[in-house]
C-alpha positions in Angstrom: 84.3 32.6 75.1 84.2 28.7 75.3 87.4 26.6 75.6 87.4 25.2 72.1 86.9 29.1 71.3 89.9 30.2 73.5 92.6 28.0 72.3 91.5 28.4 68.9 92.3 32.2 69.2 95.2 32.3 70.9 96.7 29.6 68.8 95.8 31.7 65.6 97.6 35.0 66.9 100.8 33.1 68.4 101.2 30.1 65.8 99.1 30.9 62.4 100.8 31.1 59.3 102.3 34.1 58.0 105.1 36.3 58.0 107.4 38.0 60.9 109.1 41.1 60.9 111.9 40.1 58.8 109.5 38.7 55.8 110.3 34.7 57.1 107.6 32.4 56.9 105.9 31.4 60.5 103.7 28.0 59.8 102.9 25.8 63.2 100.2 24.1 60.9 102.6 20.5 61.0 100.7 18.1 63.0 102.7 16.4 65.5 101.2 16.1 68.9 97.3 15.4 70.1 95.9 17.7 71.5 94.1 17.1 75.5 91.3 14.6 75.5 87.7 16.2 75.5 88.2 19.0 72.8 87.1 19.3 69.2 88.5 17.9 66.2 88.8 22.1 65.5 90.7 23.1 68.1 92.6 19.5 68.7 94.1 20.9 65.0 94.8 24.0 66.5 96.8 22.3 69.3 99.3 20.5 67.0 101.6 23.0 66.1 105.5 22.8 66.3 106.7 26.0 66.9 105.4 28.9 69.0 105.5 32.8 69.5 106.4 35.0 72.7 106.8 38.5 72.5 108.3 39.3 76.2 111.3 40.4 75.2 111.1 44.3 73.7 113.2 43.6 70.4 112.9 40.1 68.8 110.2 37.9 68.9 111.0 34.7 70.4 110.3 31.1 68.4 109.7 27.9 70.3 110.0 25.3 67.9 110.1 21.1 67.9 112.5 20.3 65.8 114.0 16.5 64.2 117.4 15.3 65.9 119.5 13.5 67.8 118.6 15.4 71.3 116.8 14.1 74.6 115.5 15.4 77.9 117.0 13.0 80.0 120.8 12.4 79.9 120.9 12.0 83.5 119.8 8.4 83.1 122.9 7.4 81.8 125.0 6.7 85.0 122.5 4.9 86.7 122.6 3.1 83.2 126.4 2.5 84.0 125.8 1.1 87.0 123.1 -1.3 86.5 125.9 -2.7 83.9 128.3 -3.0 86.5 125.8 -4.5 89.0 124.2 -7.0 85.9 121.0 -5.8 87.4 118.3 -5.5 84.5 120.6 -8.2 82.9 119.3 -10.3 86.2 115.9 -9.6 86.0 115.2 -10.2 82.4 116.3 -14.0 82.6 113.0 -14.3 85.2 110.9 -13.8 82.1 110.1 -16.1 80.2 110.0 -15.5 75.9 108.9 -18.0 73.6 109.1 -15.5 70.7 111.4 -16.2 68.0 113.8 -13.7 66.5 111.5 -11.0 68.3 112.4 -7.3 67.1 112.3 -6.1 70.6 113.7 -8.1 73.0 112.1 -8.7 76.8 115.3 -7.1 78.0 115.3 -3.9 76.1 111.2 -3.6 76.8 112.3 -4.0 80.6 114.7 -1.5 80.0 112.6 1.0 78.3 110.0 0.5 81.2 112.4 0.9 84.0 114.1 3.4 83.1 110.7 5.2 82.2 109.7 5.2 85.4 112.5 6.6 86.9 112.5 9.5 84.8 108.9 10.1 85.4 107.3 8.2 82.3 105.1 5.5 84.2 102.4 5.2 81.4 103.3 2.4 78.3 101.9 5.5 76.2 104.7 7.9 77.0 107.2 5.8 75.0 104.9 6.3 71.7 107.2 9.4 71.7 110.1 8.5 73.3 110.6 5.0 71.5 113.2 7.5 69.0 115.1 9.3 72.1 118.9 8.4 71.5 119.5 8.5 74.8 116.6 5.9 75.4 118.0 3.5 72.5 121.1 3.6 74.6 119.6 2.2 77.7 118.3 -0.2 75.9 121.4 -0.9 74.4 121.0 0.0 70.7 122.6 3.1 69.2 120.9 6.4 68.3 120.9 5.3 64.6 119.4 2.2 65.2 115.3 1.4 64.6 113.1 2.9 67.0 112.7 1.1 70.5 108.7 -0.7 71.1 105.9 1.1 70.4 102.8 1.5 73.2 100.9 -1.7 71.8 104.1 -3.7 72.0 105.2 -2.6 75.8 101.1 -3.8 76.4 101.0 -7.2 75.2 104.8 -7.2 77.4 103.3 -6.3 80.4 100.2 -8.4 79.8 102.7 -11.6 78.5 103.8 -11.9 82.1 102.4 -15.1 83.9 103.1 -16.3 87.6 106.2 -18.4 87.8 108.1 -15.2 86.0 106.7 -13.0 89.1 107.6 -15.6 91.0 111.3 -15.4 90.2 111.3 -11.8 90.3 110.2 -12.0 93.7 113.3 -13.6 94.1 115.3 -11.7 92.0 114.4 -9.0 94.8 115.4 -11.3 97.5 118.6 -11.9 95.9 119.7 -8.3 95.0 118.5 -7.1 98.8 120.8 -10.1 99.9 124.0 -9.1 98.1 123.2 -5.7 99.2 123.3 -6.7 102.4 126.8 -8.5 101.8 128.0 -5.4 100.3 127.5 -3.9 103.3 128.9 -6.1 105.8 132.5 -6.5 104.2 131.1 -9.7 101.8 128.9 -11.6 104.1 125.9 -11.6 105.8 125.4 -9.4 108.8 124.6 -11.8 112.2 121.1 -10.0 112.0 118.8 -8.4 109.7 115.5 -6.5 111.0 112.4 -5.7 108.1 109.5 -4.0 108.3 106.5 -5.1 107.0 103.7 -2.6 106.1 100.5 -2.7 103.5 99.7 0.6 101.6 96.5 1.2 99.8 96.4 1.6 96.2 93.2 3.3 95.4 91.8 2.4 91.8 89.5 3.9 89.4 88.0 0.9 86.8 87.1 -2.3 86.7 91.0 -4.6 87.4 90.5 -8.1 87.8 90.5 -8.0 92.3 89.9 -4.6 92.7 87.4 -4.7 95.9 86.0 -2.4 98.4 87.8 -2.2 101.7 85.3 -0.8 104.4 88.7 0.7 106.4 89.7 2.8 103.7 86.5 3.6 102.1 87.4 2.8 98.8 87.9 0.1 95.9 91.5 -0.7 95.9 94.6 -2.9 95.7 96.2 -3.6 99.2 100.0 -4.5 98.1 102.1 -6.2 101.0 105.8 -4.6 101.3 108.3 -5.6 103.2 111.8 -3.9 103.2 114.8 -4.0 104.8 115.9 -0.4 107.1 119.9 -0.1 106.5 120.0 -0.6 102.6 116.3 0.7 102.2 116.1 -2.6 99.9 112.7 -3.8 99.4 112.7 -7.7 99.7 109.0 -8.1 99.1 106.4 -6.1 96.8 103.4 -8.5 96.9 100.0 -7.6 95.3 96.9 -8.7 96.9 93.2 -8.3 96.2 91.7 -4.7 98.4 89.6 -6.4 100.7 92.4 -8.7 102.4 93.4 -8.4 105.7 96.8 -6.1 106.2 98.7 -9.1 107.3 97.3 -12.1 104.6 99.9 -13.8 103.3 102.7 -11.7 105.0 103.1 -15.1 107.1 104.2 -16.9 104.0 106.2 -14.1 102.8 108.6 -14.1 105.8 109.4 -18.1 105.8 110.1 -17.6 102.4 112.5 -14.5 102.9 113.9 -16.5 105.9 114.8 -19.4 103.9 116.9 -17.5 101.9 119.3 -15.8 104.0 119.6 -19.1 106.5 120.4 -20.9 103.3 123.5 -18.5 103.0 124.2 -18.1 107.1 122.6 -20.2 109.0 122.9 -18.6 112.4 121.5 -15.2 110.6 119.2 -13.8 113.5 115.7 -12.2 112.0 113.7 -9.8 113.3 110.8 -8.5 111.9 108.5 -5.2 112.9 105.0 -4.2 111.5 102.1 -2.3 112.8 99.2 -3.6 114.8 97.6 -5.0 111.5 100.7 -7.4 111.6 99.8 -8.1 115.2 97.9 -11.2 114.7 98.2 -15.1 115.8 99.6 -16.2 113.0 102.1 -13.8 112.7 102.9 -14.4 115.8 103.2 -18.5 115.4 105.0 -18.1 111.7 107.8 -16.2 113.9 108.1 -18.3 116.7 108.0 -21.3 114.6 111.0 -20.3 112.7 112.7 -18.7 115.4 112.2 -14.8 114.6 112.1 -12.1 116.7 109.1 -9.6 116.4 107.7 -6.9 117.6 104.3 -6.0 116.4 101.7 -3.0 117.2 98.9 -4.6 119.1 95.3 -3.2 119.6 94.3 -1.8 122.4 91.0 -3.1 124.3 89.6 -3.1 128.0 91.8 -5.8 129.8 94.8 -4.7 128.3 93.8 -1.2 129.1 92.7 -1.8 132.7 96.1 -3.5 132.9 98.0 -0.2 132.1 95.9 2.3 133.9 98.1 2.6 137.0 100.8 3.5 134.4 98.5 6.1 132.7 97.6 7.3 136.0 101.2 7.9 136.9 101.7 9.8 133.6 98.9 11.9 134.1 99.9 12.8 137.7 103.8 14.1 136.7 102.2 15.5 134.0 100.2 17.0 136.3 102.7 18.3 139.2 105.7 19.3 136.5 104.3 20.6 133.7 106.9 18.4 131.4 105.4 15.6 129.6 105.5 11.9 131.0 106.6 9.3 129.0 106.1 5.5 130.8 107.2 2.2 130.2 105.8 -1.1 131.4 105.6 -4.9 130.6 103.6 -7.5 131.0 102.6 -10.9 130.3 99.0 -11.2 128.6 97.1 -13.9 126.8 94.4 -13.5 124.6 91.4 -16.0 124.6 92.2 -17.4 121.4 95.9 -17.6 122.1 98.0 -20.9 122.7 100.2 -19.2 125.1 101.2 -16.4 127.5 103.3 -13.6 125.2 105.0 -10.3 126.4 103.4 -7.2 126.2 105.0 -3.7 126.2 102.7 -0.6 127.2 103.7 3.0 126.7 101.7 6.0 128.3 102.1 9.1 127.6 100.4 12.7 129.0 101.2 15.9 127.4 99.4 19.6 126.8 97.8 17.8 124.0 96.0 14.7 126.2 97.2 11.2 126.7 98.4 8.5 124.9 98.5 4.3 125.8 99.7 2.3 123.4 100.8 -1.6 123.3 102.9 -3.8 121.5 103.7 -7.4 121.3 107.1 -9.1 121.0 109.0 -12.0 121.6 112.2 -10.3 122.5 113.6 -10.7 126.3 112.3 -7.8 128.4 114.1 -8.1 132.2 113.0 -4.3 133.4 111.0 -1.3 132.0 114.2 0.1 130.7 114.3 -3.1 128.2 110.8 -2.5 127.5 111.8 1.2 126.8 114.4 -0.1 124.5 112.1 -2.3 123.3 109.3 0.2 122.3 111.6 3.0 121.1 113.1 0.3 118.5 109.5 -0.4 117.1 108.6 3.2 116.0 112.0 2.9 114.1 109.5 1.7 111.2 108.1 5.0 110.3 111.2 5.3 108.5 110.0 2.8 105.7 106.7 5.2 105.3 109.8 6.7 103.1 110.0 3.7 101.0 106.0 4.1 100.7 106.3 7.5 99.6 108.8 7.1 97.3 106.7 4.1 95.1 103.6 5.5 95.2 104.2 9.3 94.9 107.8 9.6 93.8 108.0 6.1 90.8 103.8 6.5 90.6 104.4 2.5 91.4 99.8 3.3 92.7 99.5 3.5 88.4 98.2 -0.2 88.3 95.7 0.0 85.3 95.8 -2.9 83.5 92.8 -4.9 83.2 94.4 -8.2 84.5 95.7 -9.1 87.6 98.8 -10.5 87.1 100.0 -7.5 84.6 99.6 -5.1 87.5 101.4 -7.3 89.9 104.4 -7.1 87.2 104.2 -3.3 87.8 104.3 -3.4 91.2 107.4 -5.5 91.0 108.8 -3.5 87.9 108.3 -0.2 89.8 110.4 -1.5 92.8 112.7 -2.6 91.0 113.0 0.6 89.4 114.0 1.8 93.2 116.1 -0.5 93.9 118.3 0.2 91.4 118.2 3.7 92.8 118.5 2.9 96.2 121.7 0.8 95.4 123.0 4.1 93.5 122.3 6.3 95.8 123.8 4.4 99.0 126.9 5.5 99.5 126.7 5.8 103.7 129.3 2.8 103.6 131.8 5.3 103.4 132.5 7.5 106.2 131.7 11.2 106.6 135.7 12.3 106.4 137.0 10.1 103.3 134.0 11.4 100.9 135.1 13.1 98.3 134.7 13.6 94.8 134.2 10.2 94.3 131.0 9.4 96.5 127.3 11.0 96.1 127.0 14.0 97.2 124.8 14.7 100.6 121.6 16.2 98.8 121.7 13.1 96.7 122.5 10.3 99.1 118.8 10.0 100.2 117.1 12.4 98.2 113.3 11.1 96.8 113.2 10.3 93.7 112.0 13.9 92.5 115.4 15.4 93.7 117.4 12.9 91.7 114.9 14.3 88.8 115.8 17.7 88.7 119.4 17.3 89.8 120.4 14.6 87.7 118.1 12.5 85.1 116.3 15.9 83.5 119.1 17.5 81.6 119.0 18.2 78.3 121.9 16.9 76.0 123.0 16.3 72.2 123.9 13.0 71.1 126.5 12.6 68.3 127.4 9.4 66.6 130.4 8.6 65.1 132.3 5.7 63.9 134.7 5.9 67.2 131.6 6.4 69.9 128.9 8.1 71.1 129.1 11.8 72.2 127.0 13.3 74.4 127.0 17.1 75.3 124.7 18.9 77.8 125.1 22.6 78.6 128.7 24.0 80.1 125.8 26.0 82.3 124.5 23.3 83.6 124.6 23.8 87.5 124.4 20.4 88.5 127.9 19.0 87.0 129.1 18.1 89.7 126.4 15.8 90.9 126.5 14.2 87.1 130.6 13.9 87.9 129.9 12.1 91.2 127.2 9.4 90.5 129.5 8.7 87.1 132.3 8.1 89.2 130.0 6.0 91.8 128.7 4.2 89.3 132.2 3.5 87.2 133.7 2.2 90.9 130.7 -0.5 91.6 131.9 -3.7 91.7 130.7 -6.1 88.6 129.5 -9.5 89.1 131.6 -12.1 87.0 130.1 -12.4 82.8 131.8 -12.7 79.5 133.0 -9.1 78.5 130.8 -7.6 75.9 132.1 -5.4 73.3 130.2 -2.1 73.0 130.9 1.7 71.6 131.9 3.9 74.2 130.0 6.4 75.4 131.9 9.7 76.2 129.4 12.2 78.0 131.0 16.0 78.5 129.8 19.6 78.5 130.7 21.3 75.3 133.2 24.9 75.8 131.0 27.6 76.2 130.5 30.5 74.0 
């Protein structure tokens, strides 16, 4: 039997008009939805039904139907909502683009809204709000009511995204800079902390057509993007989100990027110390120079080769030998002073050998930091692999906010959704951190454990997916999700979190209240 064949057939038997048990009419004929790309125009009709049969239970068949109403799948959204109001965040962003339009239907703020939102409840594709441009609860984020006309359409999102030009990415580079700064502030009782580390890191974005400065990178074997992202450990901020051509270098413009994130913070504290980490892709000269010119610290990986190998082999050898006599693995430290042919100057180098069941490991890196003995350089080495922990924020973009879905034809469209995508994790980052408060005063009021730093997924199927009503009255809005719910609680807590964040200082706005509760049960 062929596909088109299959479907057709058990459509017919579950959906096809006629009558049940109790003489009702059954008809799933009302076309609705498209069916998946490649069938027929045959069974494509088949696939557009509204309602559907199951007969696992013994006594009553059981309908599945899509029906008109005021309902939505994602509820959840609505305290993160509540505190990007608090925080002014999308309010922030928006006034980075720029809008000649004139009395425009949908505004750049509620598109930004619609899009952001979107992605964190797992809608990255424009075409996905075709059918959610009538959710209530999306109107709401958007800041119309469930009554109101239907949010943008997928054409309109498009020529958005695509509307974008490069002093508006600009600014929301900036905009990123600025919200990871008062982060930062948050955090430190209102001022900067005396010293900030980032970690620097480039992530391949593999893509499948023909985007303007998509190009084969021989490393990764593919046609790509190569985005540069830099973000800050403590607030898991990211400061940078900078899209670049595939066949760049790892470190390209990560030089300028620094200066410019520098500049920033030293205009706020001036005595602010900087230190900046990255992998041995970062550990090039001009990094290096860029650093020392502004007076950074760094630490950088730094490729191994034969002098700076023969120059570590006594340590190896050592590692191997009480490797050898104890049976416990040997992990060394040393440091030394190197200089490559090209370089200007001697630098410091940090070498770690390792010997284990599994063979031996020598690697290097390169910093700037005072190293006095082989403890420092311990210190020193044991500090750098404190990176891997923003692989996490890599994860989270590409996997958990799909921030890898950059397939607009032009350039500068996909670097907007880059940028719109971390912002879009930000927001959920500065949600989500609620560490500032110690262990014993939580309560109630802060996120709960599973949620502090759970990946976007978790906050997903926790939080943002739960089904709800949404009643408009005169008075406010009413929304009711299920007194079965299981996850109350969490919904409870993030409210509160969100209701307690501090707002930045704008003229009140006078909106219908939104009252979200779990209807009595039966």
């Amino acid at each position: 039997m062929s596909q088109q064949d299959a479907i057709r057939t058990g459509f017919a038997s579950s959906v096809g008009a006629g009558r049940d048990s109790s003489g009702e009419a059954v008809d799933g004929t009302d076309s609705v939805t498209a069916g998946p790309a490649g069938l027929g125009t045959d069974a494509v009709d088949q696939l557009r039904v509204d309602q559907l049969r199951f007969d696992f239970l013994p006594d009553l068949p059981v309908d599945v139907q899509r029906v008109e109403g005021q309902s939505s799948s994602d509820a959840g959204l609505l305290p993160i909502r509540q505190a990007d109001e608090r925080l002014g965040y999308t309010r922030a962003m928006a006034a980075c683009l720029s809008d000649a339009r004139r009395e425009p239907e949908h505004t750049a703020i509620e598109m930004l809204r619609q899009r952001l939102y979107g992605v964190l409840a797992d809608y990255e594709d424009c075409n996905d709000h075709d059918a959610l441009r009538g959710d209530p609860i999306f109107k709401m984020l958007a800041e119309r009511k469930p009554n109101d006309p239907s949010l943008a359409s997928q054409p309109t999102l498009s020529r958005f995204e695509n509307a974008v030009d490069i002093p508006a990415l600009l600014r929301i580079l900036d905009f990123l800079c600025e919200s990871g700064a008062r982060r930062l502030r948050e955090r430190n009782g209102g001022s900067l902390p005396p010293r900030v580390v980032f970690d620097l890191d480039a992530t391949d974005d593999p893509a499948h057509g023909r985007q303007q400065l998509v190009l084969f990178h021989g490393y990764y074997n593919q046609h790509q993007y190569l985005p540069l992202i830099i973000s800050e450990p403590t607030t898991q901020h990211v400061f940078c989100a900078w899209l670049r051509p595939g066949a760049v270098h790892a470190a390209a413009g990560a030089d300028e990027e620094i200066v410019r994130i520098g500049q920033r913070l030293r205009a706020e504290r001036g005595d602010i110390a900087l230190h900046f980490r990255g992998d041995a892709g970062y550990g090039v000269p001009w990094m290096y120079q860029a650093c020392e010119a502004q007076g950074y610290t760094y630490t950088f990986g730094l490729s191994s080769n034969k002098r700076l190998a023969a120059l570590a082999q006594p340590l190896l050898d050592r590692a191997i030998e009480g490797y050898k006599n104890s049976g416990v693995k040997q992990r060394l430290f040393t440091h030394f002073t190197y200089r490559a042919g090209s370089w200007d100057r001697d630098r410091m180098v940090v070498a770690k050998a390792e010997c284990q069941a599994a063979g031996t490991n020598l690697r290097f890196v390169i910093t700037n930091l005072p190293v006095a003995s082989d403890a420092d350089a311990r210190q020193i080495y044991d500090d750098y692999v404190q990176r891997g922990a923003s692989e996490q924020r890599m994860d989270e973009l590409k996997n958990g906010l799909h921030a890898d879905r950059l397939s607009c034809h032009r350039f500068l469209a996909n670097f907007w959704r880059l940028l719109l995508h971390t912002a879009a994790l930000n927001l959920l980052n500065w949600v989500r951190d609620d560490a500032a408060i110690p262990d014993e005063l939580r309560d109630g009021s802060s996120i709960p454990a599973e949620l502090r730093k759970a990946r976007p997924q978790t906050w997903r199927s926790k939080l943002i997916k739960v089904a709800a009503t949404v009643v408009q009255t005169t008075r406010r809005l009413r929304v009711q999700v299920s007194s079965q719910w299981p996850h109350w609680g969490h919904y409870v807590a993030v409210s509160l979190r969100a209701l307690n964040m501090r707002s930045p200082p704008e003229p009140a706005i006078t909106r219908m209240p939104v009252v979200a509760g779990m209807p009595a049960g039966p």
